[in-house]
C-alpha positions as CSV (number, residue, x, y, z in Angstrom):
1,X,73.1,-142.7,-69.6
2,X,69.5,-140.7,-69.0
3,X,68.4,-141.8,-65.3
4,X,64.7,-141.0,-64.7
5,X,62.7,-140.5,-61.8
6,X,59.4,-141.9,-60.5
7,X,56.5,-140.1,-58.9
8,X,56.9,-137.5,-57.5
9,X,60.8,-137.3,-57.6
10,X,63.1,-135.1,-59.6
11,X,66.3,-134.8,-61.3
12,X,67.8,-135.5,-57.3
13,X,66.5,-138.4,-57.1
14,X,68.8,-140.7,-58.5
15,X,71.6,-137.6,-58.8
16,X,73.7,-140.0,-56.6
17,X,73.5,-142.6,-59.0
18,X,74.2,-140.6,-61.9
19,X,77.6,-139.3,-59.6
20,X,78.5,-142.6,-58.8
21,X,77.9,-143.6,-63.1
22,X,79.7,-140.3,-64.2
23,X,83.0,-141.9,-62.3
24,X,83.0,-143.9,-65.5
25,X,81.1,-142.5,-68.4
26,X,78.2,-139.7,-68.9
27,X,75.4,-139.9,-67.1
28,X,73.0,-137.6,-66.7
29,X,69.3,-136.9,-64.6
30,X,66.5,-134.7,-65.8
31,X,62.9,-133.7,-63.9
32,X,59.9,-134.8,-66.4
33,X,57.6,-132.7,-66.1
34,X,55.2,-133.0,-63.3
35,X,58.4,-133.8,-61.4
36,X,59.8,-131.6,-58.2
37,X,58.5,-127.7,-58.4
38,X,57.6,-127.5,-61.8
39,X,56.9,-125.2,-64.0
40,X,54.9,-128.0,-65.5
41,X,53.6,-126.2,-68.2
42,X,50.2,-127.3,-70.0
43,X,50.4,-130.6,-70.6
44,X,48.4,-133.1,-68.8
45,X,50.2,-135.4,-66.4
46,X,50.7,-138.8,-68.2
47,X,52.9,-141.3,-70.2
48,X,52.2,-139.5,-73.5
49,X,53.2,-136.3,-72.4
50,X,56.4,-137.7,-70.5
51,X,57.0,-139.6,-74.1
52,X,56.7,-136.7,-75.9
53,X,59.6,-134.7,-73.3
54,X,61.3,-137.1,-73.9
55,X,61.5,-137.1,-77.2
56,X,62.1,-133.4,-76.8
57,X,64.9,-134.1,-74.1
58,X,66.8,-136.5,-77.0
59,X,67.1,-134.6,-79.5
60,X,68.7,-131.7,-77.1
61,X,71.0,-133.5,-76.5
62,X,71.4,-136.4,-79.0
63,X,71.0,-139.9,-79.4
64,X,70.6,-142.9,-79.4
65,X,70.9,-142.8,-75.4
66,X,70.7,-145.4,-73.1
67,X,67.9,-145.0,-70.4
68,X,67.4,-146.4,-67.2
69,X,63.8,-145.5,-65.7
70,X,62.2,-146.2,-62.6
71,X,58.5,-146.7,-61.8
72,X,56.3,-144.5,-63.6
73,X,58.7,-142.9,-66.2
74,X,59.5,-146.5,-66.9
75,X,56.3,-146.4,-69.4
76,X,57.5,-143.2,-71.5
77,X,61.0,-144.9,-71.9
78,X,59.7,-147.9,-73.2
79,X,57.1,-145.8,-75.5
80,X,60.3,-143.9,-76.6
81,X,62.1,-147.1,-77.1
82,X,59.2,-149.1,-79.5
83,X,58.1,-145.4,-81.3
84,X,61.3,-143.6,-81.6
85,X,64.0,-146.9,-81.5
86,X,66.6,-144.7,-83.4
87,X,66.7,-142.7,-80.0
88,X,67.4,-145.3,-77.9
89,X,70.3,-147.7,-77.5
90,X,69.6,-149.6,-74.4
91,X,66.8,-149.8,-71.8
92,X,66.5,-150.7,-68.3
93,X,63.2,-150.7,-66.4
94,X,62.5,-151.0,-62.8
95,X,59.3,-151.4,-61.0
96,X,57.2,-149.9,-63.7
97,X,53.8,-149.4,-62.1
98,X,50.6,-149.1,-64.2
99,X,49.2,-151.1,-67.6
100,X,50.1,-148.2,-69.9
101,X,49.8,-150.1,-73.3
102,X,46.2,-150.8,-73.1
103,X,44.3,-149.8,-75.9
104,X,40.7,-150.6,-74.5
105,X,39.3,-147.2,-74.4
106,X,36.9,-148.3,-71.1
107,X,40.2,-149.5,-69.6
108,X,42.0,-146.4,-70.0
109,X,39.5,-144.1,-69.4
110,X,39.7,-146.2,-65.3
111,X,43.5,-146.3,-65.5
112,X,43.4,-142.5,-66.0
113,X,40.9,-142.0,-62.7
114,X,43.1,-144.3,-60.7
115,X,46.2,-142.5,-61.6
116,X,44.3,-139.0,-60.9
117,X,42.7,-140.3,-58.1
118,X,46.1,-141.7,-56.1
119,X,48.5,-138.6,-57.9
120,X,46.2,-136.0,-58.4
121,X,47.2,-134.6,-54.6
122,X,50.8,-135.1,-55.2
123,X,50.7,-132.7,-57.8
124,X,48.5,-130.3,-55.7
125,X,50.7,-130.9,-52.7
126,X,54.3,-130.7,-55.0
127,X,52.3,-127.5,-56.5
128,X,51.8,-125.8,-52.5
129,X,55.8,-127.0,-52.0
130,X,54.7,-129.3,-49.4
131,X,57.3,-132.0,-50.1
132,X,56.0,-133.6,-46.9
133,X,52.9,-134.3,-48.1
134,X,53.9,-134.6,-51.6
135,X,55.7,-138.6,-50.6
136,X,52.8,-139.0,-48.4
137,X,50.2,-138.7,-50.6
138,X,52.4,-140.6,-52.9
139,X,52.8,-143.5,-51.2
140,X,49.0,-143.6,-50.1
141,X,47.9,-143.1,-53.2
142,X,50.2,-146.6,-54.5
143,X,49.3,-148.5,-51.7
144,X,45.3,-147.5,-52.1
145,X,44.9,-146.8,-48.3
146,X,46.2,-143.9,-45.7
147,X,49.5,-145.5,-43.8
């Protein structure tokens, strides 16, 4: 099993889990990109560029994999899961956050603002190594208002 993170956590976020999994079977965390210290590399931050690690992480490793994927890496599992379903053998979401299937170009173009707009100083602060401010900013930016 592949346990991934949501914003902005890493491969230690759900490392207990993944302890706790490997008791009785494989289990396994990576950081997507964009996740923890980085290097990020050039990629923009996104669901298509998570997909696309992914993709990359799977076929390191080999597949088909089960997944579980919390909040925002959610959307690149399940874009792995209806693009790629020869990768994927099961799939468990929780709390995925944001409309990423929308094909409205007008709709995306404001998802993409929101999303910089609320994570754009995660990654600035994740960048400086200010964990602090890092969750901070996080959970401002989901909840849309300082506090």
């Amino acid at each position: 099993m592949l346990l991934l993170h949501g914003v902005p956590g890493d491969c230690e976020t759900l490392a207990p889990v993944a302890d706790l999994l490997a008791e009785t079977g494989r289990a396994s965390t990576v950081s997507l990109r964009y996740g923890g210290h980085g290097p990020h590399g050039a990629r923009p931050f996104g669901t298509q560029q998570q997909y696309q690690d992914l993709i990359q992480i799977v076929e390191t490793i080999g597949g088909p994999i089960d997944i579980a994927a919390w909040s925002y890496s959610a959307h690149a599992g399940l874009a792995l899961a209806i693009n790629r379903s020869d990768m994927v053998r099961s799939l468990y979401l929780f709390e995925p956050e944001f409309p990423t299937f929308d094909s409205d170009p007008d709709h995306l173009a404001r998802i993409e603002a929101d999303t910089m707009a609320a994570f754009g100083p995660v990654f600035d602060a994740l960048s400086a190594g200010d964990l602090g401010t890092a969750l901070r900013q996080a959970l401002d930016g989901a909840a849309g208002h300082a506090g």
